[in-house]
C-alpha atoms as one frame of an Amber mdcrd trajectory, in Angstrom:
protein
   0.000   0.000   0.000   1.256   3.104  -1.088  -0.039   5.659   1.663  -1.992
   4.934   5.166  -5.639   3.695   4.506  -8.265   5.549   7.317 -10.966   3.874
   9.532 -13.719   5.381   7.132 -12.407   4.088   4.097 -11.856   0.456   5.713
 -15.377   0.496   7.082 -16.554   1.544   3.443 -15.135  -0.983   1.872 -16.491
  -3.804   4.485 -19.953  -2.379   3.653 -19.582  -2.328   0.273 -17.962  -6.293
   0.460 -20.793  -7.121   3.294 -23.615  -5.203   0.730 -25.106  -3.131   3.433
 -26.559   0.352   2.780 -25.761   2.574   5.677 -28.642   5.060   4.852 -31.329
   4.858   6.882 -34.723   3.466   5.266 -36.064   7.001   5.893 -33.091   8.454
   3.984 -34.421   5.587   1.412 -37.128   7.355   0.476 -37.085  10.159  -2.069
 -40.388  11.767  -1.947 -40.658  14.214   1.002 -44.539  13.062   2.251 -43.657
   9.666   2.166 -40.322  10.172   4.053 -42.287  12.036   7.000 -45.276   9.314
   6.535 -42.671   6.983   7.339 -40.855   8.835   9.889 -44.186   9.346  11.961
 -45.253   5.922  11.640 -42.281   4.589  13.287 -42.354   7.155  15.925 -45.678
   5.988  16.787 -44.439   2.249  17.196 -41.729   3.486  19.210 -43.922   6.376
  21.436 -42.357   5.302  24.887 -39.226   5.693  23.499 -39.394   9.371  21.909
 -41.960  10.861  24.386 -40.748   8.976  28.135 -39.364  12.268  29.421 -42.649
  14.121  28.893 -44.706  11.285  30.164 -42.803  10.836  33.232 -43.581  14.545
  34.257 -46.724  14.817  33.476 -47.465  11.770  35.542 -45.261  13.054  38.518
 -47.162  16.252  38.042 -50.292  14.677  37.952 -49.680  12.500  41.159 -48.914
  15.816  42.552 -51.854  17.586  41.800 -54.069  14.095  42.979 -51.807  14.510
  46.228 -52.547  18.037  46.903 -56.133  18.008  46.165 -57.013  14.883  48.753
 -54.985  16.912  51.057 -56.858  20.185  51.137 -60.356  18.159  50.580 -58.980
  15.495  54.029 -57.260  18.591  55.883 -59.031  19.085  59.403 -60.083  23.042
  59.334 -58.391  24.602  62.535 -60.513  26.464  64.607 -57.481  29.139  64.933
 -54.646  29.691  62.304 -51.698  32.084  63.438 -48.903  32.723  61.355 -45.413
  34.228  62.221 -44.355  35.998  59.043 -41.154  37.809  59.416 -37.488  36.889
  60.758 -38.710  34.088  62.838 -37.365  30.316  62.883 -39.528  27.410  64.545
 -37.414  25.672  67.002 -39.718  22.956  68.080 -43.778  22.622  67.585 -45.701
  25.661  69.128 -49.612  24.437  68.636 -49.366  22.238  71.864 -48.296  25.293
  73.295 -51.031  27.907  72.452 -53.846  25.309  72.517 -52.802  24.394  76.192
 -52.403  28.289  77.089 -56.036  28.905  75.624 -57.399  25.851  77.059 -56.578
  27.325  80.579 -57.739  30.638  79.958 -60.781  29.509  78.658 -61.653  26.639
  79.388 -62.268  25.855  75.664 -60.419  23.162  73.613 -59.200  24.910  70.316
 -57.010  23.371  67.757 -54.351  25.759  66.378 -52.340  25.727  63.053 -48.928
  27.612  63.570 -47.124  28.351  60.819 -43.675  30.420  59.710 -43.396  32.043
  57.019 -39.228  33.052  56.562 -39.404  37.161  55.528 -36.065  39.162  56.160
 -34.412  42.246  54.883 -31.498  40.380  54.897 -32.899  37.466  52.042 -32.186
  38.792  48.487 -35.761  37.514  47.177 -39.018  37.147  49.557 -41.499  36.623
  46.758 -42.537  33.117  47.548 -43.365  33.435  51.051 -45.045  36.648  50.317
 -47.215  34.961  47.573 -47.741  32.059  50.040 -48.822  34.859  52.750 -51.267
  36.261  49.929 -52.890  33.224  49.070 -53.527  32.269  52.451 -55.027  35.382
  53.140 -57.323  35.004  49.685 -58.326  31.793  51.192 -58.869  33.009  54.683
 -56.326  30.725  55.878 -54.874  33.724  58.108 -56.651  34.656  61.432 -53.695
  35.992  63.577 -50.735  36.865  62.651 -47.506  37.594  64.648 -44.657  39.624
  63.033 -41.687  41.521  63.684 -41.679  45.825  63.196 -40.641  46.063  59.555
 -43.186  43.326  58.277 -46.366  45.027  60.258 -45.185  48.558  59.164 -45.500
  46.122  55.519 -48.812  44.458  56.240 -50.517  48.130  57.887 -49.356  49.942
  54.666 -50.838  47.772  52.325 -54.392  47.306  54.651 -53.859  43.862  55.224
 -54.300  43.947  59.135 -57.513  45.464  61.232 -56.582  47.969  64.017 -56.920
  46.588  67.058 -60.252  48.833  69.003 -62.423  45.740  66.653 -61.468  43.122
  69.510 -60.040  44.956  72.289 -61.357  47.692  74.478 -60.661  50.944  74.312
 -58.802  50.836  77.774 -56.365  47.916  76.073 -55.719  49.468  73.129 -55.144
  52.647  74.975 -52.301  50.680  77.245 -50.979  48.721  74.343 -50.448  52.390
  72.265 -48.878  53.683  76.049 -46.827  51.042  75.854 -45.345  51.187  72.560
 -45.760  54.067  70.668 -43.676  53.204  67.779 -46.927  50.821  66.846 -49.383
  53.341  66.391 -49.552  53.681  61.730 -51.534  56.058  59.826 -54.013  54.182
  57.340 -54.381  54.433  54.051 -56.874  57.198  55.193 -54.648  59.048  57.258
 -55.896  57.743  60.180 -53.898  56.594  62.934 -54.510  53.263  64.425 -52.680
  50.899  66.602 -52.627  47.419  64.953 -50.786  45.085  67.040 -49.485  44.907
  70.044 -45.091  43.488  71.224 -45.444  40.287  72.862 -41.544  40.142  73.365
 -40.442  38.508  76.806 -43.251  36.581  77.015 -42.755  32.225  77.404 -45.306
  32.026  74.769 -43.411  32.132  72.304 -40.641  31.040  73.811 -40.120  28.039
  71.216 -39.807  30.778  68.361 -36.882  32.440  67.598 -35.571  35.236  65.490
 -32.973  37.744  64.440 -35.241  40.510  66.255 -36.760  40.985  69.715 -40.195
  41.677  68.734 -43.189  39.256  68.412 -45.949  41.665  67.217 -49.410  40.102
  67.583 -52.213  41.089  65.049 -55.402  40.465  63.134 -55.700  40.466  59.550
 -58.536  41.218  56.958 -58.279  38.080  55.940 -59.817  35.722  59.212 -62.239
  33.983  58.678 -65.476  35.261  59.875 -66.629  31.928  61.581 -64.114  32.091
  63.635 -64.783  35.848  65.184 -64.927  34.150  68.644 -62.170  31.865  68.364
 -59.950  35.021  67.431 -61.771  38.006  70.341 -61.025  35.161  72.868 -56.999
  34.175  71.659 -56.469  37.633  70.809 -57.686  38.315  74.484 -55.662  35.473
  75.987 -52.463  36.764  74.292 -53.389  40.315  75.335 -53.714  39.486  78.719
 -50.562  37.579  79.117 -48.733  40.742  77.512 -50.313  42.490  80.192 -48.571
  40.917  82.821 -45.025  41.219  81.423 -45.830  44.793  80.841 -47.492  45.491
  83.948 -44.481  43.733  85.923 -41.684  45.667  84.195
């Protein structure tokens, strides 16, 4: 042999001794309909094969979907749901806390859902546990809701929380504004209100902690108006435990 011979000449010359036609039979075909005729009809024998990635998520997404919907349709409706949005981190469970506190202040047995919702100057993006926060409050999935002093400053300016002379009297509120001045926010009216009161230094919420000192107890628009009651009485119960901290000081 004169020169080197490559691989791609020695495996054309083994086809062409072997007789085998490396086009594919789609390639086969000269007329263009045919061709794509063809081509679809052996995609359709082999459907698992060119469509498993889409039929694998829309199952997992449909399994999802199943999951979620006999959740909310099985979910036991709490009598009470408080959420801490703001700089807060659950150390342990809180609901066998709060429903034993209210239990002995009332005398009533009232099942609480507690949940956080992680909101912080100091996270680059908040958006999803804001849009959680808004669609529980769309679904009135919101009855109290404890924060710290730049998320009610937040929730007052954009009227999601009801000043507190609704459930308290006027001698409460009047103590909680005493107490803590800095609380007391203009509406979107230009009226001033005071909207929460600081439960800070109270065992409470003792199993809750965050990068503040402020646990700022309020009502939002968005309770559910069943569960008036429920809310006058824990909102009470909180208030009056407040009361002793502050009174003792």
């Amino acid at each position: 042999m004169d020169r080197p011979v490559s691989f791609n000449e020695i495996q054309e010359a083994y086809n062409c001794l072997m007789n085998i036609d490396t086009r594919s039979e789609a390639d086969k075909i000269e007329d263009e309909d045919e061709r794509n005729a063809y081509i679809a009809k052996e995609k359709a024998k082999n459907f698992w094969y060119y469509n498993r990635a889409i039929i694998l998520v829309s199952v997992f997404f449909a399994i999802f979907l199943i999951w979620g919907i006999i959740s909310i349709a099985t979910k036991e409706e709490a009598d009470l749901n408080l959420i801490f949005y703001g700089a807060f981190v659950e150390d342990q469970s809180l609901e066998t806390d709060l429903e034993k506190g209210f239990r002995n202040a009332t005398g009533d047995e009232l099942s609480v859902d507690v949940r956080i919702l992680l909101v912080s100057d100091l996270i680059a993006d908040n958006t999803e546990s804001r849009s959680q926060f808004n669609a529980m409050l769309a679904t009135k999935e919101v009855d109290v809701v404890v924060t710290d002093y730049p998320q009610y400053k937040y929730l007052v300016r954009y009227g999601i929380l009801i000043p507190l002379d609704e459930y308290l009297t006027d001698e409460q509120v009047a103590i909680a504004m005493e107490a803590d001045s800095t609380l007391l926010l203009e509406d979107n009216d230009g009226k001033e209100h005071i909207y929460g009161f600081n439960m800070y230094g109270s065992d409470i919420f003792e199993n809750t902690a965050g990068d503040n000192n402020e646990y700022i107890v309020s009502i939002t628009h968005g309770a559910n108006p069943n569960g008036t009651d429920n809310i006058a009485a824990f909102v009470t119960y909180l208030w009056d435990s407040w009361y002793e901290i502050y009174w003792n000081k």
